[in-house]
C-alpha positions in Angstrom: 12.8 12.1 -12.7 11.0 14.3 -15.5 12.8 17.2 -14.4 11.1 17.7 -10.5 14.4 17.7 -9.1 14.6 21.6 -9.6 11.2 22.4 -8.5 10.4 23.9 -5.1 9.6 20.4 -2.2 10.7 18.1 -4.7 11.1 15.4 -2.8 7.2 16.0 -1.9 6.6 16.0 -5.6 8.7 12.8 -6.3 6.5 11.2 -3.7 3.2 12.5 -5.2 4.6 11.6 -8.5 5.6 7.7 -7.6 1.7 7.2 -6.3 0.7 8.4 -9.6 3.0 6.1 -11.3 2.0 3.1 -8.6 -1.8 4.2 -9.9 -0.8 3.4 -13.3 0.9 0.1 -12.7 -1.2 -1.1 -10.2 -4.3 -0.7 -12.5 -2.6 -1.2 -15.7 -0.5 -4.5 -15.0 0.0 -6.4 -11.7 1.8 -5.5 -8.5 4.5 -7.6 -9.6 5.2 -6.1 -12.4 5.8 -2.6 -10.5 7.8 -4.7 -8.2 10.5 -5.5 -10.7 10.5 -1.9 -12.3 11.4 -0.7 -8.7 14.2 -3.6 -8.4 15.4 -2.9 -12.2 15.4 1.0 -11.7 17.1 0.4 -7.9 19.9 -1.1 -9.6 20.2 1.3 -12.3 20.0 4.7 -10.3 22.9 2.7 -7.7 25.4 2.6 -10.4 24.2 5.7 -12.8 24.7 7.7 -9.0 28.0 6.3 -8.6 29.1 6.9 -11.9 28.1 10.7 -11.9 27.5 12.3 -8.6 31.0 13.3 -8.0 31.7 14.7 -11.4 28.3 16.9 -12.0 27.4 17.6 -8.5 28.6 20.2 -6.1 26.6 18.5 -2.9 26.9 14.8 -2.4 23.2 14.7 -1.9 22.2 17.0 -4.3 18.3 18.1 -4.7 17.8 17.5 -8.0 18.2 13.9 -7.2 15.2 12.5 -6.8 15.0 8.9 -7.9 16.2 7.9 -4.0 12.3 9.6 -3.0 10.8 7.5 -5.9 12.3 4.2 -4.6 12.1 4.7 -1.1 7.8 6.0 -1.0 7.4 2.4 -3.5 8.1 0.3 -0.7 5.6 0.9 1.1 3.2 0.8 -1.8 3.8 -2.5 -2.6 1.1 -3.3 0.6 -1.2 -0.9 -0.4 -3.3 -2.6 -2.7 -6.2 0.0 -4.1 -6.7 1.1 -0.6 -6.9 4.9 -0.7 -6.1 5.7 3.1 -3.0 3.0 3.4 -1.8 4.9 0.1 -2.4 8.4 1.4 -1.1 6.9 4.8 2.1 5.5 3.1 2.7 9.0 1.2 2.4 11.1 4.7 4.2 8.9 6.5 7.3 7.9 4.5 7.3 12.2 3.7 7.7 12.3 7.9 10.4 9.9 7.9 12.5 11.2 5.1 12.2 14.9 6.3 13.1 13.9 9.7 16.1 10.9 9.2 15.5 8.5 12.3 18.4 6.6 12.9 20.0 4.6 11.1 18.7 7.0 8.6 20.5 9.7 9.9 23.7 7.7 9.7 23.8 6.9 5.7 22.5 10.2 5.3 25.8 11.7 7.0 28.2 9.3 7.4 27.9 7.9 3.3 28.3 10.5 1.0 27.9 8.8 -2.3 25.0 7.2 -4.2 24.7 4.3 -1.1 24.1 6.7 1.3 21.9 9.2 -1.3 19.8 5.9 -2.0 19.6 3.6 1.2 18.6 6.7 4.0 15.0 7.0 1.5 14.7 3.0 1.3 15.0 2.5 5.1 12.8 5.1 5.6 10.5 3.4 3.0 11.0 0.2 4.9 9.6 1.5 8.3 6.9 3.0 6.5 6.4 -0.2 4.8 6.2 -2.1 8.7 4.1 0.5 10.2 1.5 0.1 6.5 1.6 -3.8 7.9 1.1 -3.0 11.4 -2.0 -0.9 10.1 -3.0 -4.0 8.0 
């Protein structure tokens, strides 16, 4: 994702970096239509991981992955509307969940090494920041 997997906190960065895109969709088209590029690029990163993780990667997780960070912090975008806090909220909060892997996190993070497991621990993070962005609403 334009190269920030190699930067230092990347997975920061890819957060930062989907708000920014979020900003541009959100303003630019609809909500839907940043839905389905979520949904579109969800399926794509699942099989393009699959297909190359094991044969250019070391780690099964490795850091310069950071399309699992993108689609995991747009979750809980997709409630935000233009509200600045909820956005800001979502960002801080989603960062908390996917530093700190609550379960069952913590379970595809080490239990699945392969793109399911690199993918789904970010999106279930994503999903309980997405229920606590609702409980806020």
């Amino acid at each position: 994702m334009l190269g920030i997997g190699g930067l230092p906190i990347s997975g920061t960065l890819a957060s930062f970096v989907t708000v920014a895109i979020y900003f541009l969709f959100f303003f630019n088209f609809n909500i839907f239509f940043f839905f389905i590029f979520i949904f579109l690029l969800g399926v794509y990163s699942f099989y393009y991981l699959d297909q190359t993780i094991n044969k250019y990667f070391v780690t099964k997780d490795p850091k310069e992955i950071v399309i699992d960070e993108f689609l995991g912090q747009s979750i809980p975008l997709l409630l935000c509307g233009k509200e600045i806090f909820l956005i800001l909220l979502s960002f801080l909060i989603f960062r908390a969940f996917d530093i700190l892997k609550p379960w069952p996190c913590n379970y595809f993070d080490q239990k699945h090494k392969n793109a399911f497991g690199v993918i789904l621990d970010d999106v279930i993070a994503g999903f309980y920041t997405f229920l606590i962005i609702y409980l806020c609403l």
